[in-house]
C-alpha positions as CSV (number, residue, x, y, z in Angstrom):
1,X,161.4,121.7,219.4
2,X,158.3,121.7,217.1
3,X,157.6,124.8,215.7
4,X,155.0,126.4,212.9
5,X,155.6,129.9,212.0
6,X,152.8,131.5,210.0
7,X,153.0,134.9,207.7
8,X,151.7,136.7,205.2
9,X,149.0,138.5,206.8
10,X,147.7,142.1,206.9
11,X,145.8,145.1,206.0
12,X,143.7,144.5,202.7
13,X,140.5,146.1,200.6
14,X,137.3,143.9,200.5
15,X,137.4,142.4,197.3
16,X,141.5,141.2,197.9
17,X,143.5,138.8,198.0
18,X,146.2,137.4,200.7
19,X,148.4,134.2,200.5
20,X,149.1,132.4,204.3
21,X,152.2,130.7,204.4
22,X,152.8,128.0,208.0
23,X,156.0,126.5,208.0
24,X,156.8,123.6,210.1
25,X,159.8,122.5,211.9
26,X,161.2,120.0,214.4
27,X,158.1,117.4,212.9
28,X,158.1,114.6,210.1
29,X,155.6,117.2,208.2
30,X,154.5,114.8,205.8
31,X,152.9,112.9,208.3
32,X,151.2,115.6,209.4
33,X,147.7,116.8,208.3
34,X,147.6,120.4,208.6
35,X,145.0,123.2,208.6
36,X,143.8,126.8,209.0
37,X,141.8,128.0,211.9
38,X,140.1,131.8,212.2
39,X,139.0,133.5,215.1
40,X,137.5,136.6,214.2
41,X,137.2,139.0,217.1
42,X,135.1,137.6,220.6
43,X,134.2,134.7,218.7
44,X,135.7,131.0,218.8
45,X,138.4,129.5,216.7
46,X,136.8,127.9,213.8
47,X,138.5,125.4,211.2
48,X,138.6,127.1,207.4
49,X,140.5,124.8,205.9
50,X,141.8,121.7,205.9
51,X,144.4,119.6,203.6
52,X,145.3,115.6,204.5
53,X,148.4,113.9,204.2
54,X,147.7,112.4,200.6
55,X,145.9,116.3,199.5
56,X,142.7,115.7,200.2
57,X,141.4,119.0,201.2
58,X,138.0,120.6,203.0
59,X,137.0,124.2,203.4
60,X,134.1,125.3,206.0
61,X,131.1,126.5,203.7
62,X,131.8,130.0,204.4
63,X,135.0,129.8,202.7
64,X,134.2,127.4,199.9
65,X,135.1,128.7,196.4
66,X,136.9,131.2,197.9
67,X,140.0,129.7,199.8
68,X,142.4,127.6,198.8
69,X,145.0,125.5,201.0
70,X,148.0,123.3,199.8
71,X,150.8,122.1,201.0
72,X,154.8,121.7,199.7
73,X,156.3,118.7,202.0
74,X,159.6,119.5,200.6
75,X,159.3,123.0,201.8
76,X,157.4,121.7,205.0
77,X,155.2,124.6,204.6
78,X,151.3,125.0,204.4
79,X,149.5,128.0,202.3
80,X,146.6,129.3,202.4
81,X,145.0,131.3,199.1
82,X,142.4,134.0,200.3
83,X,140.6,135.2,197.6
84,X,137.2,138.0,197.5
85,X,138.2,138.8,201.1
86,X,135.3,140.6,202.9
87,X,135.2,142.1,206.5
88,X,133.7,139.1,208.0
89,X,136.9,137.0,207.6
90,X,138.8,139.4,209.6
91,X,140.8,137.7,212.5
92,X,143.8,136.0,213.5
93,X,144.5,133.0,211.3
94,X,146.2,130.4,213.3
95,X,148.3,127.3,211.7
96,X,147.5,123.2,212.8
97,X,149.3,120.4,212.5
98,X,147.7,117.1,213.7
99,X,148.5,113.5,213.5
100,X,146.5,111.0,214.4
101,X,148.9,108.6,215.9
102,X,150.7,109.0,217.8
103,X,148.4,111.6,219.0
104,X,150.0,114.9,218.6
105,X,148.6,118.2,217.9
106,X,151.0,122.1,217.6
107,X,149.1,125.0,216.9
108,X,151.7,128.2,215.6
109,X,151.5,131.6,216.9
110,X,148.7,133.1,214.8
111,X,148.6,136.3,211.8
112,X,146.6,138.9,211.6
113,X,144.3,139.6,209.0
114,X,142.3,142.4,208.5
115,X,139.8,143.3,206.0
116,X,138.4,146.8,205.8
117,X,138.3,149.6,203.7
């Protein structure tokens, strides 16, 4: 049974920081490129971030400079750095892992983050 468990979201200031984790089981993660999706309240789930299975990584503009993602095969677990949060990037924050083939695609249960003062 695949499963990806996400954490380490919250409550935070604009101006903070949090740090996503995804953990992956039941999958070969390393063959696995993974990412992080937002969907912010009545609005679509958009990709943020994005990391390949040799570390290539790409971040949606609105993110860029801000947001980091990486990736620990050993630990079979994605991250997500969120840095200069603002209230705009408020939503749930939902974990991706894709391979391209076989086609297979598992999406985790989703964190919420919220950004407020």
């Amino acid at each position: 049974q695949v499963q990806l468990v996400e954490s380490g979201g919250g409550l935070v200031q604009p101006g903070g920081s949090l740090r996503l984790s995804c953990e992956a089981s039941g999958i070969i993660f390393s063959l696995y490129a993974m990412g992080w999706y937002h969907q912010a309240p009545g609005k679509q789930r958009e990709l943020v971030a994005a990391i390949t299975t040799s570390g290539s990584t790409n971040y949606a503009d609105s993110v860029k400079g801000r947001f980091a993602i990486s990736r620990d095969n050993a630990k079979k677990t994605v991250y997500l750095q969120m840095n200069s949060l603002n209230p705009e990037d408020t939503g749930v924050y939902y974990c991706n892992a894709e391979r391209v083939y076989p086609k297979s695609t598992y999406w985790g249960q989703g964190t919420q983050v919220t950004v407020s003062s």
